[in-house]
mmCIF file of the N, C-alpha and C atoms, coordinates in Angstrom:
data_MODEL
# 
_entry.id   MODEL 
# 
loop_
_atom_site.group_PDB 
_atom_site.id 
_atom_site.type_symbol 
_atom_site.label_atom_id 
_atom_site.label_alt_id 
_atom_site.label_comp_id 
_atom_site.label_asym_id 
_atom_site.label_entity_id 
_atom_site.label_seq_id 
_atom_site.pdbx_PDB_ins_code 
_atom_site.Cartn_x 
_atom_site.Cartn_y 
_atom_site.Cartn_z 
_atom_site.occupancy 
_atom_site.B_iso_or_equiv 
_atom_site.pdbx_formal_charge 
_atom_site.auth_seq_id 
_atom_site.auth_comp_id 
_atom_site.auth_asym_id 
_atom_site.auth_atom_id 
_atom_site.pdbx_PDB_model_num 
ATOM 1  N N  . UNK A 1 1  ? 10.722 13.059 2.548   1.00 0.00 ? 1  UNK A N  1 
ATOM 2  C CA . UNK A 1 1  ? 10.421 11.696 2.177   1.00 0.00 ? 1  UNK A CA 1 
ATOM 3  C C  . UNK A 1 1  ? 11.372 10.784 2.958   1.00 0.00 ? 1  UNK A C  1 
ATOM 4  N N  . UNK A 1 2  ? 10.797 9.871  3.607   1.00 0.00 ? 2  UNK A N  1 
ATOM 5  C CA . UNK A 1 2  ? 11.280 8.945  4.083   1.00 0.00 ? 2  UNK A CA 1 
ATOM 6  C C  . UNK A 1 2  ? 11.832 7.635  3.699   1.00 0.00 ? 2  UNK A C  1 
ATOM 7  N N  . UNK A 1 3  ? 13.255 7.021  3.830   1.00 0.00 ? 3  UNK A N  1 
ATOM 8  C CA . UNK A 1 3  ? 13.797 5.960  3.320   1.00 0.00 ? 3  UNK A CA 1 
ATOM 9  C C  . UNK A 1 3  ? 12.678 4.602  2.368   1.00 0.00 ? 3  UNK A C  1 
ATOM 10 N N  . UNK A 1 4  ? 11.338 4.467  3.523   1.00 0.00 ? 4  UNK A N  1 
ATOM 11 C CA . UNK A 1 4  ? 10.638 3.411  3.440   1.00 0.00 ? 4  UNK A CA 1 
ATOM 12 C C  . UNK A 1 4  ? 9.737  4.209  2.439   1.00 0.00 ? 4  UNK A C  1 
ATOM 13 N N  . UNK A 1 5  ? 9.793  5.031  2.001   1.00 0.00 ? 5  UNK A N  1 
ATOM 14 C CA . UNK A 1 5  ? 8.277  5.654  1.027   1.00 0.00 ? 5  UNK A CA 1 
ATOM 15 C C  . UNK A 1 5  ? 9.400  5.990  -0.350  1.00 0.00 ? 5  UNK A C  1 
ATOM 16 N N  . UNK A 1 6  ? 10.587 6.074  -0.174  1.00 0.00 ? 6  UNK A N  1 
ATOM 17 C CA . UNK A 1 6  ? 11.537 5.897  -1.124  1.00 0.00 ? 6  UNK A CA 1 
ATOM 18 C C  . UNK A 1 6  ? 11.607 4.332  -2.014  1.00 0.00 ? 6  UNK A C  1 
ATOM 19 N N  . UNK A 1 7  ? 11.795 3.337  -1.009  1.00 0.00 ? 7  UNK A N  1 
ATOM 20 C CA . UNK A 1 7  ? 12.501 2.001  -1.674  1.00 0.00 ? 7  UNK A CA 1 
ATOM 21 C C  . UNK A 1 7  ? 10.941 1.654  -2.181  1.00 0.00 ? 7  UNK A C  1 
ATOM 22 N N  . UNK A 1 8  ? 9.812  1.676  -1.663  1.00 0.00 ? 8  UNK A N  1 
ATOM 23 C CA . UNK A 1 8  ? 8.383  1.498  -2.207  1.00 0.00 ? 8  UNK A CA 1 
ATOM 24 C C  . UNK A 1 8  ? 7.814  2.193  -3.723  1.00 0.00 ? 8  UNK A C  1 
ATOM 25 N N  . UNK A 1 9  ? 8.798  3.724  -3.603  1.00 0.00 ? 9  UNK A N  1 
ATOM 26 C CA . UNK A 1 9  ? 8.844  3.863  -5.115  1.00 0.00 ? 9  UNK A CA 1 
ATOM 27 C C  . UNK A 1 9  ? 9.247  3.089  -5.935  1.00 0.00 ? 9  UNK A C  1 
ATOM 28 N N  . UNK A 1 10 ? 10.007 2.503  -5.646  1.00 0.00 ? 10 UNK A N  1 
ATOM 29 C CA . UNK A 1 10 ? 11.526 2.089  -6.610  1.00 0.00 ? 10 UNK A CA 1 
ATOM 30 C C  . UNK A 1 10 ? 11.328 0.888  -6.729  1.00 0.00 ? 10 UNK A C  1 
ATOM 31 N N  . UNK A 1 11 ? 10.354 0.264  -5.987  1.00 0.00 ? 11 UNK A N  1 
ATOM 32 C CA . UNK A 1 11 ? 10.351 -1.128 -6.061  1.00 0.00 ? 11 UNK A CA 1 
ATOM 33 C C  . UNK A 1 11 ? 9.678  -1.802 -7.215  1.00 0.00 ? 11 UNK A C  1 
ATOM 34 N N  . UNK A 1 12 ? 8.837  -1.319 -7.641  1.00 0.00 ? 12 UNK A N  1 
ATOM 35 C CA . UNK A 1 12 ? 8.476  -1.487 -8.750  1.00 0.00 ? 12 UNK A CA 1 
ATOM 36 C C  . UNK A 1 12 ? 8.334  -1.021 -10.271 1.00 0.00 ? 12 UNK A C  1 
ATOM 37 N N  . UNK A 1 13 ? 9.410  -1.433 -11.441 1.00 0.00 ? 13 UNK A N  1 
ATOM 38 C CA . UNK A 1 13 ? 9.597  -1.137 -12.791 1.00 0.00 ? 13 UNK A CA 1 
ATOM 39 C C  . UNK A 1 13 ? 9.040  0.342  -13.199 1.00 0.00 ? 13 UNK A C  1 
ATOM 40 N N  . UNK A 1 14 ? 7.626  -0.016 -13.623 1.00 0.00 ? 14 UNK A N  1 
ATOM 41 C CA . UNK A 1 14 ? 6.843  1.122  -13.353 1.00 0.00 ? 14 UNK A CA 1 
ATOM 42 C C  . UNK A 1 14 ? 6.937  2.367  -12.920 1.00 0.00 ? 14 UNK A C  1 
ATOM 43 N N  . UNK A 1 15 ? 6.731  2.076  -11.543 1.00 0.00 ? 15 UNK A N  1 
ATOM 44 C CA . UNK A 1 15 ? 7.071  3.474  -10.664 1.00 0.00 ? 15 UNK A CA 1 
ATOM 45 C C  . UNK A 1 15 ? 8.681  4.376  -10.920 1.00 0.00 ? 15 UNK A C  1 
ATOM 46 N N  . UNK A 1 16 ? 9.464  3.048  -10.971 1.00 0.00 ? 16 UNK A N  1 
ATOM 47 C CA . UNK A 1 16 ? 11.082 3.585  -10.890 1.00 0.00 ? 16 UNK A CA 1 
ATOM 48 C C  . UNK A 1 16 ? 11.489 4.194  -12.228 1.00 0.00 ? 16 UNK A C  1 
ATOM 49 N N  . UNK A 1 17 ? 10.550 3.953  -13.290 1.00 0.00 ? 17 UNK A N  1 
ATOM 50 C CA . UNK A 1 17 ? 10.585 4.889  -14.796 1.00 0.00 ? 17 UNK A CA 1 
ATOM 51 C C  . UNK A 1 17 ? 9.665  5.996  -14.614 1.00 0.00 ? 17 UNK A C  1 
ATOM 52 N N  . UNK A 1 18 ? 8.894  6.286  -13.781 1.00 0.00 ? 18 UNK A N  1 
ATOM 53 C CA . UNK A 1 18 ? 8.126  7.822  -13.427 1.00 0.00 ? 18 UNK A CA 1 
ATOM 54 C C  . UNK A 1 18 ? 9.484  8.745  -12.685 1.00 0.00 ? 18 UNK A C  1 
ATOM 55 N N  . UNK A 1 19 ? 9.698  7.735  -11.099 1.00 0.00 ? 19 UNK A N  1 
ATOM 56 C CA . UNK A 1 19 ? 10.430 8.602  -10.504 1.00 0.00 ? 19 UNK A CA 1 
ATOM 57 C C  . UNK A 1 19 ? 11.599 9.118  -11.056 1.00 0.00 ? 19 UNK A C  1 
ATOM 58 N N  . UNK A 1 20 ? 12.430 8.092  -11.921 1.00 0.00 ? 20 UNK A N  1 
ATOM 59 C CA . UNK A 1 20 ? 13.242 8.647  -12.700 1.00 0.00 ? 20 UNK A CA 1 
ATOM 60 C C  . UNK A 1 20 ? 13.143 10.240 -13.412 1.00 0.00 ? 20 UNK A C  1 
ATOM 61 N N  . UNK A 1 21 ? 11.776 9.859  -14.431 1.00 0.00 ? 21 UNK A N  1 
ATOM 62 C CA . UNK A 1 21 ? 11.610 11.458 -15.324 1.00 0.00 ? 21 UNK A CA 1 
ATOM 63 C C  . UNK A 1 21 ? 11.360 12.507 -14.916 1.00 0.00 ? 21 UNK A C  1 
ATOM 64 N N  . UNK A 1 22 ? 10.600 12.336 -13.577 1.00 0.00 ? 22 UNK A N  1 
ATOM 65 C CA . UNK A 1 22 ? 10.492 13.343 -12.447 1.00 0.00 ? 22 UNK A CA 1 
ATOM 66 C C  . UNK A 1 22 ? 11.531 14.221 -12.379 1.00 0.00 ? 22 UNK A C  1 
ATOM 67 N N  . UNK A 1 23 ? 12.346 13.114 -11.681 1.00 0.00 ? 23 UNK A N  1 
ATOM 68 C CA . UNK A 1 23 ? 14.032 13.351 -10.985 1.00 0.00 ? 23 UNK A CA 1 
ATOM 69 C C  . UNK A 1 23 ? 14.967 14.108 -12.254 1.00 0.00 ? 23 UNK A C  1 
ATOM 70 N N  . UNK A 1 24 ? 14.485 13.688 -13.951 1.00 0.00 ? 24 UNK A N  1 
ATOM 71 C CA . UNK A 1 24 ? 15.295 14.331 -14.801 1.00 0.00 ? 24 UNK A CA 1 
ATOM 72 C C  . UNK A 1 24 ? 14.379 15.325 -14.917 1.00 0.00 ? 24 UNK A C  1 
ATOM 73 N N  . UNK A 1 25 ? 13.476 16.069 -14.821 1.00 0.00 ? 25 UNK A N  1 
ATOM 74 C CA . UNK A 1 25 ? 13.158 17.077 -15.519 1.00 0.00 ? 25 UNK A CA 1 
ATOM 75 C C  . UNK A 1 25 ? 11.498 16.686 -16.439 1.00 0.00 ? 25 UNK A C  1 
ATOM 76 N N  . UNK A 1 26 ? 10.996 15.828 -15.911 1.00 0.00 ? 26 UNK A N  1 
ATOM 77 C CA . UNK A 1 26 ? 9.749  15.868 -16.479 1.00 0.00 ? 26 UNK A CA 1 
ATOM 78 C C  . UNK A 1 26 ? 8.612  16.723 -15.862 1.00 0.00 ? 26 UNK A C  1 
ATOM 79 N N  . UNK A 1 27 ? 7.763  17.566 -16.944 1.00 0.00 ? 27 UNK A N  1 
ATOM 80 C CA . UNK A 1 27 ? 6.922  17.844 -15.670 1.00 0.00 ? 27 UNK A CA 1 
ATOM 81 C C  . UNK A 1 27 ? 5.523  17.872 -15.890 1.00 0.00 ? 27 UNK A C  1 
ATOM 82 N N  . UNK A 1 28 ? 5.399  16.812 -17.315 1.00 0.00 ? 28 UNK A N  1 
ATOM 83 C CA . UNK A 1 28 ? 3.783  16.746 -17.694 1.00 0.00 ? 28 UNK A CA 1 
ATOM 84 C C  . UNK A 1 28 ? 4.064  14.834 -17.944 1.00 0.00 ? 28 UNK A C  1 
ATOM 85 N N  . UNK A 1 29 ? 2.663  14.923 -18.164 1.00 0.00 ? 29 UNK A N  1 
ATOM 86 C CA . UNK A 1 29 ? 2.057  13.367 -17.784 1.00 0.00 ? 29 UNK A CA 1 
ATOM 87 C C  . UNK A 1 29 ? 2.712  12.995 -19.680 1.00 0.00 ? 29 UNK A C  1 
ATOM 88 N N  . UNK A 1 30 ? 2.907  13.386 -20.445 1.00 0.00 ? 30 UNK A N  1 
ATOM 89 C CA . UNK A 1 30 ? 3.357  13.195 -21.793 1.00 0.00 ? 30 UNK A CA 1 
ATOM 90 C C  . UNK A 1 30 ? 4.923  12.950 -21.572 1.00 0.00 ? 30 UNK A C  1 
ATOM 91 N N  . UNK A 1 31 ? 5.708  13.784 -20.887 1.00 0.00 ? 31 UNK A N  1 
ATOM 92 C CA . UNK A 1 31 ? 7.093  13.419 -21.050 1.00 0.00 ? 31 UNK A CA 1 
ATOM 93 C C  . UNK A 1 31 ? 7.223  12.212 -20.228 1.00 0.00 ? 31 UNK A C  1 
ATOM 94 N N  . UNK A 1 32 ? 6.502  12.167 -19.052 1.00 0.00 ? 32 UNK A N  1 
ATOM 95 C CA . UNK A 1 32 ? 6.609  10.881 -17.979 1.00 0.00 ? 32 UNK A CA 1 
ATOM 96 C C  . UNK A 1 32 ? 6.368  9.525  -18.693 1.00 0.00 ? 32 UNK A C  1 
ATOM 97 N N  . UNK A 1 33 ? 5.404  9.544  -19.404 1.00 0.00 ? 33 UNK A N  1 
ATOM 98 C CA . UNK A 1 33 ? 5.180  8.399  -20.528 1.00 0.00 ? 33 UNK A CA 1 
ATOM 99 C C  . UNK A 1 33 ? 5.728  7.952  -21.162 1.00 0.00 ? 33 UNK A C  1 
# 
């Protein structure tokens, strides 16, 4: 993953509370929620 497909995650609220649960250990669409 590239810097620019990184900050495009992150840029928006939303996204940056998925990538987060990802990043901790989520790995169904219920914990991501």
């Amino acid at each position: 993953m590239d810097a620019r497909t990184l900050v495009g995650l992150l840029s928006e609220p939303e996204r940056l509370r998925v990538v987060a649960a990802l990043a901790l250990g989520a790995s169904t669409l219920t914990a991501v929620a």
